[in-house]
VEXDREN-2710 file (C-alpha; in Angstrom, 1 decimal):
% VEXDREN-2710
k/r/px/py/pz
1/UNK/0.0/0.0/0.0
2/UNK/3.2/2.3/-0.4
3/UNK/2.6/2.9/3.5
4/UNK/6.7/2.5/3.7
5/UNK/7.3/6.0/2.0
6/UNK/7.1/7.5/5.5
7/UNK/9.7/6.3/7.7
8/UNK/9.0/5.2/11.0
9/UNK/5.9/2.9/11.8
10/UNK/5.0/5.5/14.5
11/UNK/3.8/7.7/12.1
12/UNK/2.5/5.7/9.6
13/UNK/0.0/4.4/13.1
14/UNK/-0.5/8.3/13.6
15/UNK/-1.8/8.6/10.1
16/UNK/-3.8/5.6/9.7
17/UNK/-6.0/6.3/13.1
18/UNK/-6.7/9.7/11.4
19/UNK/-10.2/10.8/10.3
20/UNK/-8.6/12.7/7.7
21/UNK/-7.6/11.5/4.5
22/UNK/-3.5/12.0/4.2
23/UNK/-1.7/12.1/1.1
24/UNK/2.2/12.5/0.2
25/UNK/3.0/13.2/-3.0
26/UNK/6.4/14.4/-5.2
27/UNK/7.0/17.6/-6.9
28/UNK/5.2/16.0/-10.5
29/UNK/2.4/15.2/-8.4
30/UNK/2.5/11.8/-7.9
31/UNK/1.2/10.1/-5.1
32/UNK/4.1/8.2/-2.9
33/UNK/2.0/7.9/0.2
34/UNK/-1.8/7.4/0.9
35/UNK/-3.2/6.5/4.6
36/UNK/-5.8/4.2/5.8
37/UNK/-8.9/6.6/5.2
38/UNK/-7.5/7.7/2.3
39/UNK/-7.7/4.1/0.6
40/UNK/-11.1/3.5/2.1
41/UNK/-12.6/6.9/0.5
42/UNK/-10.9/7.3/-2.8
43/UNK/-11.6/3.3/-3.8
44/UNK/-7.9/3.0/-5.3
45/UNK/-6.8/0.0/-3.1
46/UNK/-3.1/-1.2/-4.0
47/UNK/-3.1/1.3/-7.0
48/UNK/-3.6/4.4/-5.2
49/UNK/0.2/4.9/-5.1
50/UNK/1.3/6.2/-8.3
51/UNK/-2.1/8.7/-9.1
52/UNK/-1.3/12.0/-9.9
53/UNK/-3.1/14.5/-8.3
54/UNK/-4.9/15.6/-11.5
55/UNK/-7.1/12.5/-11.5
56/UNK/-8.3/12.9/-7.5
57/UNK/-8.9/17.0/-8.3
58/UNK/-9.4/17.2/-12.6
59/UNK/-11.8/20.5/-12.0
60/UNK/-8.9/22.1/-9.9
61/UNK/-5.9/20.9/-11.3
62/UNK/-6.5/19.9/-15.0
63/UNK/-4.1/22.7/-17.4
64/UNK/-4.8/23.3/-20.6
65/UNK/-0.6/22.3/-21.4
66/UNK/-1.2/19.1/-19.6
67/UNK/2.0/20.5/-16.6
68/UNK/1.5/20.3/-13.2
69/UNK/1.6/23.6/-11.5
70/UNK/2.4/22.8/-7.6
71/UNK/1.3/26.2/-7.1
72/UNK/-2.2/25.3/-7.9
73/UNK/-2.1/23.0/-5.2
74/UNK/-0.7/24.8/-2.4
75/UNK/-3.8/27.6/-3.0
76/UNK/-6.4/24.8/-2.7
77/UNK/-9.1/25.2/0.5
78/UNK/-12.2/23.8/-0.6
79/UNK/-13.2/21.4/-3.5
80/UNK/-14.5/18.4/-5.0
81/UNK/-12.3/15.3/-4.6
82/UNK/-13.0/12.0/-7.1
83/UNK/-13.1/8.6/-6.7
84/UNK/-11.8/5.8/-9.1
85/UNK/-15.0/5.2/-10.0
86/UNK/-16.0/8.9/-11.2
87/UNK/-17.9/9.9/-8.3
88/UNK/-17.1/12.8/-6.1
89/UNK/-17.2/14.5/-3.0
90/UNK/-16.8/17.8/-1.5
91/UNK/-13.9/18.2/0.7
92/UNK/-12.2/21.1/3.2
93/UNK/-8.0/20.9/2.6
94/UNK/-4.7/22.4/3.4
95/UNK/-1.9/21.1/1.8
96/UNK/2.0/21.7/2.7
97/UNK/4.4/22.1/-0.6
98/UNK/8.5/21.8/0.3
99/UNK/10.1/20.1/-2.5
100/UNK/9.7/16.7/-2.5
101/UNK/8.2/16.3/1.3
102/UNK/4.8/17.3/-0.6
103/UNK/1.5/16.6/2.2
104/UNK/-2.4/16.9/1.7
105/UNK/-4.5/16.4/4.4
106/UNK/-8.6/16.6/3.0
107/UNK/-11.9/15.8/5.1
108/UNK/-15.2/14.7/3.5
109/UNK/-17.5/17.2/4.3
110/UNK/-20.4/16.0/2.3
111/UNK/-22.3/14.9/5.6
112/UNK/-21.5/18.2/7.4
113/UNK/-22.8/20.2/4.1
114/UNK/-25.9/18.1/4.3
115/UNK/-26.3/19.0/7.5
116/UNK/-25.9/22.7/7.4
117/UNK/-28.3/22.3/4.1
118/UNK/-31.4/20.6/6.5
119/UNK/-30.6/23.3/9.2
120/UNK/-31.1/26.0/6.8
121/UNK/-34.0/24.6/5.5
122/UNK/-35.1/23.9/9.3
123/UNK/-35.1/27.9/10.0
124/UNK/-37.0/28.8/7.6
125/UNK/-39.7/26.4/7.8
126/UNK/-39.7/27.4/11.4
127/UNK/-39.8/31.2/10.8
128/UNK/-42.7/30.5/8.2
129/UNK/-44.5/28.5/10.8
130/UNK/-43.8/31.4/13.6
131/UNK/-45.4/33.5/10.8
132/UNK/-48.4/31.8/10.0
133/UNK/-48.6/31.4/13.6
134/UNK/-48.4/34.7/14.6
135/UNK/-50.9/35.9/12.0
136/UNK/-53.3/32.9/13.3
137/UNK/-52.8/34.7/16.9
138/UNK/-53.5/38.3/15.1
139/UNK/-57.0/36.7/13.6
140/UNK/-57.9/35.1/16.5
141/UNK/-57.3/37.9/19.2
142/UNK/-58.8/40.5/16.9
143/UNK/-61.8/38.3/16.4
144/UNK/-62.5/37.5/20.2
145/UNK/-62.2/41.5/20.9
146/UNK/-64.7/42.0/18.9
147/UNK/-67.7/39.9/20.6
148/UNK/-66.0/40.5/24.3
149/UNK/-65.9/44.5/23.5
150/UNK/-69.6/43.9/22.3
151/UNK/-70.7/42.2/25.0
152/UNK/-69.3/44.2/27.4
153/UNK/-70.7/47.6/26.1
154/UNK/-74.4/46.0/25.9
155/UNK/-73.7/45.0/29.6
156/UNK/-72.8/48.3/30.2
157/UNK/-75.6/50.1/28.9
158/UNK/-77.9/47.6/31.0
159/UNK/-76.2/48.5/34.2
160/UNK/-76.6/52.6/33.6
161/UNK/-80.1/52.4/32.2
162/UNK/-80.9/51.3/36.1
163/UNK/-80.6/47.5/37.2
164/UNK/-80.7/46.3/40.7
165/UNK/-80.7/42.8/42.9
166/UNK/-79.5/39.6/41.6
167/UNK/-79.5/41.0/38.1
168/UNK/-77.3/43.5/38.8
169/UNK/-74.9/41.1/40.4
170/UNK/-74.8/38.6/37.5
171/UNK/-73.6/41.7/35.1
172/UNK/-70.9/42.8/37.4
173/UNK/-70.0/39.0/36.9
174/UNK/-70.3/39.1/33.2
175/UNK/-68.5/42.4/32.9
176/UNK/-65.6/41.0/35.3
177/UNK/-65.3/38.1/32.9
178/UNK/-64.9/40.4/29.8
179/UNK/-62.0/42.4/31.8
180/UNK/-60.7/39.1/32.6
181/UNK/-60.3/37.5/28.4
182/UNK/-59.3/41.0/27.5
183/UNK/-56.7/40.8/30.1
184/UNK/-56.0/37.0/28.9
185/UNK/-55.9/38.3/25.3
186/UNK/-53.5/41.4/25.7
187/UNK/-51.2/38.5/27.0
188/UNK/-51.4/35.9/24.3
189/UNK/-50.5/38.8/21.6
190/UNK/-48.1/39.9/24.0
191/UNK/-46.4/36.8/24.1
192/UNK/-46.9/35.9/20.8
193/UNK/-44.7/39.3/19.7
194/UNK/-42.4/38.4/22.5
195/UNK/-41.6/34.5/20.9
196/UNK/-41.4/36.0/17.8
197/UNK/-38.7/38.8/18.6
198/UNK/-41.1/41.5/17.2
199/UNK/-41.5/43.2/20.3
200/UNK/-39.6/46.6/20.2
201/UNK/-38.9/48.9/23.4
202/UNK/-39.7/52.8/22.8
203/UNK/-37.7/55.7/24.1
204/UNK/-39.9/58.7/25.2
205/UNK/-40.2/61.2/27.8
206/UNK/-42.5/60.9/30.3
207/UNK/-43.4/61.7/34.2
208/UNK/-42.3/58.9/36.4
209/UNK/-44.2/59.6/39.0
210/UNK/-47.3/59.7/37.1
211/UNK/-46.7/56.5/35.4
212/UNK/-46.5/54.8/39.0
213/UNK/-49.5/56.8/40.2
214/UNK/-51.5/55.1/37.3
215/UNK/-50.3/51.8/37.9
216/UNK/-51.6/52.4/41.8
217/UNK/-54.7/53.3/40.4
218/UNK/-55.5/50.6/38.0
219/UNK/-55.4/48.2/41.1
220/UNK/-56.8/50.4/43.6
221/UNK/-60.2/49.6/43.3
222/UNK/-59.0/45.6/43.8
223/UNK/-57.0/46.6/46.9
224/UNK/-60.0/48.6/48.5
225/UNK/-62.3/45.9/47.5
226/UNK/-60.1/43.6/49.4
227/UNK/-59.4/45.6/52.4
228/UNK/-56.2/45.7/52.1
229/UNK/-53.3/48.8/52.5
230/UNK/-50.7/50.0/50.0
231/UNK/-47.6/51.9/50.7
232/UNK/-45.4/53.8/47.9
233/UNK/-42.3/55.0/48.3
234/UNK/-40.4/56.8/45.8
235/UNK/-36.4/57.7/46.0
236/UNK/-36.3/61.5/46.2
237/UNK/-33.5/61.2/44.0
238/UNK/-35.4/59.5/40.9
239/UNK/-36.1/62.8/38.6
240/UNK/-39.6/63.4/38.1
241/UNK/-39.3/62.9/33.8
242/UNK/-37.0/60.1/32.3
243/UNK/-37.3/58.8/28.9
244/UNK/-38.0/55.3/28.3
245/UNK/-41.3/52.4/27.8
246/UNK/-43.6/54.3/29.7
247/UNK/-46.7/52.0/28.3
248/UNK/-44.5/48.4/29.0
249/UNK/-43.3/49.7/32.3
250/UNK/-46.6/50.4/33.4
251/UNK/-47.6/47.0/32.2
252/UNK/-44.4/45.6/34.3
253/UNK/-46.0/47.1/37.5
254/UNK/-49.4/46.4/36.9
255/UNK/-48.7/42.6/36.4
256/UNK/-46.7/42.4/39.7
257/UNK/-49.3/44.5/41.8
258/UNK/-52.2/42.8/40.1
259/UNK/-50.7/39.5/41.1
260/UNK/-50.3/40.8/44.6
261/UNK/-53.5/42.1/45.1
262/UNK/-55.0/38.5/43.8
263/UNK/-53.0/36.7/46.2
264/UNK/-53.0/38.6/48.9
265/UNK/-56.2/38.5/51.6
266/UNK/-54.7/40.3/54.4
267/UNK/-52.5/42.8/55.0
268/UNK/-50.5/45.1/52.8
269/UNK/-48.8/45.7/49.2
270/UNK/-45.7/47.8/49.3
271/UNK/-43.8/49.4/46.3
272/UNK/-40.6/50.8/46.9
273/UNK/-38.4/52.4/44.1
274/UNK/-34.7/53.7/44.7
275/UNK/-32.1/54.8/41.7
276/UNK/-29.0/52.7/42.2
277/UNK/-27.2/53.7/39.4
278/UNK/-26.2/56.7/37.3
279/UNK/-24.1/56.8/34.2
280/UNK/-24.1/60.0/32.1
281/UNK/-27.7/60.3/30.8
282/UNK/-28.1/56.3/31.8
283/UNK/-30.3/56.0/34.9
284/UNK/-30.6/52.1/36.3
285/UNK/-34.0/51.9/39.3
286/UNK/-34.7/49.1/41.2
287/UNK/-38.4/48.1/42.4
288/UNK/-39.5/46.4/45.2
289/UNK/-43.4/45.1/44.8
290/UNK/-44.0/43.3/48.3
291/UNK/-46.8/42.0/49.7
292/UNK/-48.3/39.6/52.9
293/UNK/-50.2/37.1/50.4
294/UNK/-49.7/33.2/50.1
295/UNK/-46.2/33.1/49.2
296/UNK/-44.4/30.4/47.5
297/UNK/-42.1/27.6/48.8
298/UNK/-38.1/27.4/47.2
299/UNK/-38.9/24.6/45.0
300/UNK/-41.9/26.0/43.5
301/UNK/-40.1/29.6/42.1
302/UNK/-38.7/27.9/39.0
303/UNK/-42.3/27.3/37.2
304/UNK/-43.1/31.2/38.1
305/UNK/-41.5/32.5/34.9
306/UNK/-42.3/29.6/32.7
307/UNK/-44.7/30.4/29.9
308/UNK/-48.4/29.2/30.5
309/UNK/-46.9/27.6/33.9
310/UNK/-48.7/28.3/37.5
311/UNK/-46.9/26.6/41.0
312/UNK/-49.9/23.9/40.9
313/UNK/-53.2/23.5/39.2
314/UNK/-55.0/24.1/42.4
315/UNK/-53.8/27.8/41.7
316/UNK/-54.8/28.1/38.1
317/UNK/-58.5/26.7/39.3
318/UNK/-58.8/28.9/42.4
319/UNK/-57.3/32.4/41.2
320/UNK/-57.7/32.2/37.4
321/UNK/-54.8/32.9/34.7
322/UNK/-53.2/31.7/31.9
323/UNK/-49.4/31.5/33.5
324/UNK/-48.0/34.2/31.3
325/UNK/-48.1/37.3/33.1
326/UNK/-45.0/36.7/34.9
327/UNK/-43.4/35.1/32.2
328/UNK/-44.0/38.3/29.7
329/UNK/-43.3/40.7/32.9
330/UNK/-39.4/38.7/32.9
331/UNK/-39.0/39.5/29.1
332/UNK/-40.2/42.9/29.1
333/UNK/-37.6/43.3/31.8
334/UNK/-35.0/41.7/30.0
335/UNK/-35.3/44.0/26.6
336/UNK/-34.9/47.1/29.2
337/UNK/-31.4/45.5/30.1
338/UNK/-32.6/44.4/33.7
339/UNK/-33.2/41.0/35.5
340/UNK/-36.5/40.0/38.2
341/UNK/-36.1/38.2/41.1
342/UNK/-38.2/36.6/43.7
343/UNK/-38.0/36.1/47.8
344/UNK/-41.0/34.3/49.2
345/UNK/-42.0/32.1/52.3
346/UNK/-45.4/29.7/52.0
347/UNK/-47.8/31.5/54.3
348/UNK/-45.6/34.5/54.5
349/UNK/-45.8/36.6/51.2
350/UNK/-43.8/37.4/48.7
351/UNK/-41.0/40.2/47.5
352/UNK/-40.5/40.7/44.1
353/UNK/-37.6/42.9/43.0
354/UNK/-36.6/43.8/39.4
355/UNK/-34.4/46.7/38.0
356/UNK/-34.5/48.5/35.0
357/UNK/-32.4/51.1/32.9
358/UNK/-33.5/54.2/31.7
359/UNK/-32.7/57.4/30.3
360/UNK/-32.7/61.1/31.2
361/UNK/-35.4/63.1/29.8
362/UNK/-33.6/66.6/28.3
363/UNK/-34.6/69.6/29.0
364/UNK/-37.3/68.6/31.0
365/UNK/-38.2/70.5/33.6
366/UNK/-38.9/69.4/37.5
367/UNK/-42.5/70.8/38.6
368/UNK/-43.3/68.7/41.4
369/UNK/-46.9/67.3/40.6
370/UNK/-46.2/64.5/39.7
371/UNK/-44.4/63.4/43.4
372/UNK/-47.1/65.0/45.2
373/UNK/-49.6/62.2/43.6
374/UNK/-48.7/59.8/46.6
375/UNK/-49.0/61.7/49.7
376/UNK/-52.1/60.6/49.8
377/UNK/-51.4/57.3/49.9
378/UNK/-48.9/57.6/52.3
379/UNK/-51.4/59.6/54.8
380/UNK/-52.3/57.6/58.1
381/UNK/-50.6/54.1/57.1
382/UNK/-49.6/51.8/59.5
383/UNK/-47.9/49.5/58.5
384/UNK/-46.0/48.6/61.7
385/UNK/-49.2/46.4/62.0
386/UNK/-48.2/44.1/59.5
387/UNK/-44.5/43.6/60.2
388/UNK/-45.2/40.2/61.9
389/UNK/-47.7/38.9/59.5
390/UNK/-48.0/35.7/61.4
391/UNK/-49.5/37.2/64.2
392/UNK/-52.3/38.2/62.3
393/UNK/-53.4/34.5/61.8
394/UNK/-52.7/33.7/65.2
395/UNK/-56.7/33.6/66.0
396/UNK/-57.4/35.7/69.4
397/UNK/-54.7/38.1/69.2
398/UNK/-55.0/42.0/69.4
399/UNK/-54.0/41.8/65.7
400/UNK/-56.4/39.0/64.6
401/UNK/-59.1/40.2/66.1
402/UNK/-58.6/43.9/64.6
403/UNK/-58.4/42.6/61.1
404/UNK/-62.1/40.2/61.5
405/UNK/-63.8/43.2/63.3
406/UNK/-62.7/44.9/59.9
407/UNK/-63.2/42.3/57.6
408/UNK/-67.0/41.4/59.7
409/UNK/-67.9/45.2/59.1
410/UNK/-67.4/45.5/55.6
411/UNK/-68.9/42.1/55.3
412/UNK/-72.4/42.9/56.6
413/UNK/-72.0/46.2/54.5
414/UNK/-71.4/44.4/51.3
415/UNK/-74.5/41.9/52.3
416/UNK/-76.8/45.1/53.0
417/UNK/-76.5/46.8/49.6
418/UNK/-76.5/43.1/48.0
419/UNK/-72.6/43.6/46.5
420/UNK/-72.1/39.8/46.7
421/UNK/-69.1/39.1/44.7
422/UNK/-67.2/41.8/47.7
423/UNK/-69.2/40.2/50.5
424/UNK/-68.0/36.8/49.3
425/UNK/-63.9/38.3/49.2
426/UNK/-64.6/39.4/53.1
427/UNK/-66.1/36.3/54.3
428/UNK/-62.9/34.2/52.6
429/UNK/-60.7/36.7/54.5
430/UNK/-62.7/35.8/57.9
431/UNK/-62.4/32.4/57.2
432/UNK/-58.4/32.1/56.9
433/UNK/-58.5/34.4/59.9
434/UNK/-60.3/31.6/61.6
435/UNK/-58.2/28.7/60.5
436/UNK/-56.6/28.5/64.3
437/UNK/-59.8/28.9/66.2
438/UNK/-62.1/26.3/67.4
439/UNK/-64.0/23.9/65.2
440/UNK/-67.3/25.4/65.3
441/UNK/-66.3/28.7/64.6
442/UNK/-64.3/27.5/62.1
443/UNK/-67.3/25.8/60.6
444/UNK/-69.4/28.7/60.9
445/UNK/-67.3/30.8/59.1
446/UNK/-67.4/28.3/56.5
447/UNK/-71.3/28.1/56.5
448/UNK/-71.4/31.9/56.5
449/UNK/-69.2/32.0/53.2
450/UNK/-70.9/29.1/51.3
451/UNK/-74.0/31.2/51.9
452/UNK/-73.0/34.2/50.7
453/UNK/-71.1/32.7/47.9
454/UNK/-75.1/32.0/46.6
455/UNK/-76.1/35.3/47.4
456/UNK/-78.9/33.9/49.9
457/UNK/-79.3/37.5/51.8
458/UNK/-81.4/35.7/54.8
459/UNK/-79.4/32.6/55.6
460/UNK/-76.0/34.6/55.1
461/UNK/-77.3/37.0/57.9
462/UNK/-78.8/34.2/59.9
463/UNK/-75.0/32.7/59.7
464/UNK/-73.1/36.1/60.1
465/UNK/-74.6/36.6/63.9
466/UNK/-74.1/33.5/65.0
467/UNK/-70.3/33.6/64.0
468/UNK/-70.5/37.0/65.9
469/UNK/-72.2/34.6/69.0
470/UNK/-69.2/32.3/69.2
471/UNK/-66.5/35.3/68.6
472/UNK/-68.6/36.4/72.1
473/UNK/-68.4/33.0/73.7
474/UNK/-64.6/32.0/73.0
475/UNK/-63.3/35.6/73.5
476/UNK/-65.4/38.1/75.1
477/UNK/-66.9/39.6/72.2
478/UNK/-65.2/41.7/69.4
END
């Protein structure tokens, strides 16, 4: 096989185990030496010694004066290399030219062609299926507006054209349920545009302040309705405009407080937002959206930012949601160069930080308005109250008691002007309050929220005073 051309059988081993195909060859050409892979690929046997060069490369080597120009070979990279038997095959080379100690070393890269070939042809029957997908989401979305938007203005027009009772209460329900699939909607388009990398973050001036006041807003009515508190505290040092998403960083802190408030039964929300770091016209500010709701245990955080992912299922049926608030709340994050984290306890709430960069707004000028939107929310807080939320749940403590004599007044309130779906959030709340106490209040509390859960006015008051009866017995009253 000409294999003794090289001296020493070392080398000749070397060359043999290679996956390349190894070829030494004189200054006319002529092959002296071919390895192991080279035999197998070329299909010359015994009689690959001897070939010139001309008949493994012909396209790449063939002159019209019928020399042999070494030059040639030297300057060869890529080709197509040919078998005895006529066929060929691309191939990736470098040869070494000194003389007469003449090398070639060439790898078949027919499969890794192929290959490269099927991925290319992979991308862009995936980006034509994101596309067809995306305008299936575009269709879909826009049609289901359309009935939901319908539906919801009818519903609308009923409730100011003067309904009351039971009727009243079932469109409340079935305008709550349009809010809801918009909400749901928003989301999947949202997503959708996010999946795709179609999602593009704007830069424009606007007042900070402001754009937190009307996140607080949004929710507020939720938090009311739920009884519970929220605190906002701004860092001084944050400049009343900066330039930057005001629309997707309002839609950042409306998913975080909305998934707060829906959590949360007791207690407080808290926002805090400080500047941490200043570069030039580059402004980085950290959030802190906490609240005293169910919390989350260590192993559970992973599926939070997951798309279409709640903790458990028992979540998804009891609060509602599609799983991909969070997840789009992390990307939107992410395209304003920040990161989202979470610290949260089962049974002891949760703290959800994130940070984002901004810009400076120019030649904007400070007028103070916009800070002067939270003092009210500030005004007559305490929140030392909550700072051991535990004790709270703790039934016949100072604190416990406090928060049922609240939650029992606004629940016989609700009942009185026949706003069931708020009575029905106050008597949950008096239930967890009540998970420590005895077994027959806890059973009347449980009686006294099935009731009103049905809206039956008589048997929910019937139920209401006797829970007051036993607060009386066990504890001296309330």
């Amino acid at each position: 096989m000409g294999k003794g051309a090289l001296q020493g059988e070392d080398i000749c081993n070397f060359a043999d185990a290679s996956l390349e195909i190894i070829l030494k060859f004189d200054r006319d050409g002529t092959v002296l030496y071919g390895n192991s892979k080279a035999i197998e690929e070329l299909g010359y046997g015994e009689n690959l010694i001897g070939i010139g060069l001309e008949a493994l490369f012909p396209a790449q080597l063939h002159q019209e004066d019928g020399s042999f120009h070494m030059e040639a070979v030297a300057q060869m990279k890529d080709g197509m290399m040919y078998r005895k038997n006529g066929t060929c095959f691309p191939v990736r080379m470098a040869a070494k030219v000194e003389g007469e100690r003449n090398l070639l070393f060439a790898i078949n890269v027919a499969k890794r062609i192929e290959t490269e070939r099927k991925l290319v042809r992979m991308k862009e029957e995936m980006e034509e299926t994101l596309k067809v997908r995306n305008e299936f989401v575009a269709n879909v979305t826009h049609e289901l507006r359309t009935p939901v938007n319908g539906i919801r203005g009818h519903v609308t027009n009923l409730l100011e054209s003067g309904v009351s009772g039971e009727v009243k209460n079932t469109m409340d329900i079935i305008i709550r349920c349009c809010e809801n699939m918009s909400a749901i909607i928003n989301n999947i388009l949202d997503f959708s545009k996010l999946e795709a990398g179609k999602f593009v973050i704007e830069q424009k001036e606007f007042n900070f302040y402001k754009m937190v006041n009307h996140a607080v807003e949004t929710n507020i009515t939720a938090i009311n309705a739920k009884g519970l508190h929220i605190m906002v505290n701004i860092d001084k040092a944050i400049p009343e405009y900066l330039a930057g998403d005001e629309l997707r960083l309002t839609q950042i802190l409306n998913n975080l407080l909305s998934n707060a408030v829906k959590f949360t039964s007791v207690g407080y929300i808290n926002i805090e937002v400080t500047k941490t770091v200043q570069f030039d016209d580059e402004i980085e500010l950290f959030f802190i959206v906490t609240d005293t709701g169910i919390g989350i245990s260590p192993e559970e955080k992973d599926k939070l930012f997951k798309s279409f992912s709640q903790v458990d299922a028992s979540i998804t049926r009891k609060y509602g949601g599609t799983g991909l608030g969070l997840a789009i709340t992390k990307q939107l994050i992410e395209l304003m160069h920040g990161s989202i984290h979470l610290e949260s306890e089962k049974g002891k709430g949760s703290s959800f930080s994130f940070s984002v960069c901004l810009h400076m707004a120019k030649d904007a000028k400070e007028d103070g308005k916009g800070k002067e939107q939270f003092e009210f929310i500030n005004q007559n807080q305490d929140m030392s109250k909550y700072e051991n939320i535990e004790e709270i749940f703790q039934f016949g403590t100072s604190k416990n008691m406090q928060e049922i004599t609240s939650k029992m007044e606004k629940l016989i309130l609700s009942m009185e002007v026949e706003a069931w779906d708020k009575a029905e959030t106050f008597a949950h709340n008096i239930k967890e309050l009540v998970e420590q106490a005895p077994k027959e209040i806890k059973k009347a509390a449980f009686r006294l929220e099935m009731n009103v859960r049905k809206g039956e006015y008589d048997k929910s008051v019937e139920y209401y005073n006797n829970l007051r009866a036993l607060f009386e017995e066990n504890i001296g009253g309330m």
